[in-house]
N, C-alpha and C positions, 0 to 999 in steps of 0.2 A: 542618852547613849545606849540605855536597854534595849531598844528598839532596833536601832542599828545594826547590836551586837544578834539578837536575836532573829533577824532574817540575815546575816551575814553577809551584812552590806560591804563591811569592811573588810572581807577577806576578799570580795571580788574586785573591789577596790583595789586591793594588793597586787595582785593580779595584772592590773591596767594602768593604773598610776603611779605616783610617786607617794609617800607615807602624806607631804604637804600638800601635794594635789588632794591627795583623800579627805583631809583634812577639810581642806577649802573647801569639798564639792561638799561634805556633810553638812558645813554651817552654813552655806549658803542653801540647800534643803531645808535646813532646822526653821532656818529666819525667813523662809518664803511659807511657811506653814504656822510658825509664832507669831508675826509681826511682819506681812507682806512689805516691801520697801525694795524703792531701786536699789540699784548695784552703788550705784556714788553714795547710799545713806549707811551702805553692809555695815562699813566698818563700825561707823558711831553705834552703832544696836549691838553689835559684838563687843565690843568693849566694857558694856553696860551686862555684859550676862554672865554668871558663870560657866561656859563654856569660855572665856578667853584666859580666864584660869586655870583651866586646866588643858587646855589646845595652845600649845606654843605656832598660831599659826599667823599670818598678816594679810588683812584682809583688803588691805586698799583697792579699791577699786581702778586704778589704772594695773596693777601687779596683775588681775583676775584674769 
């Protein structure tokens, strides 16, 4: 999340989305650069990282 914080992803984020949307569009960034994978596998990879401990967000892929 240094990353993020560090080009102020997440303030432009702020800006455009909702805190959850922010949320969602980072981890689905994080996990297309960690661990490429469709959208129907997002959540299983998410769950498995810590980012789903510390991002109270839900990643199901019908919700996205």
């Amino acid at each position: 999340m240094d990353i993020v914080n560090a080009f102020g992803i997440e303030e432009i984020h702020k800006k455009n989305l909702t805190e959850n949307e922010s949320m969602q569009t980072i981890s689905m960034a994080v996990s297309k650069v960690v661990r490429p994978l469709p959208a129907s596998s997002l959540e299983t990879w998410f769950d498995g990282t810590s980012l789903s401990r510390s991002m109270n967000i839900n990643l199901e892929s019908q919700l996205i």
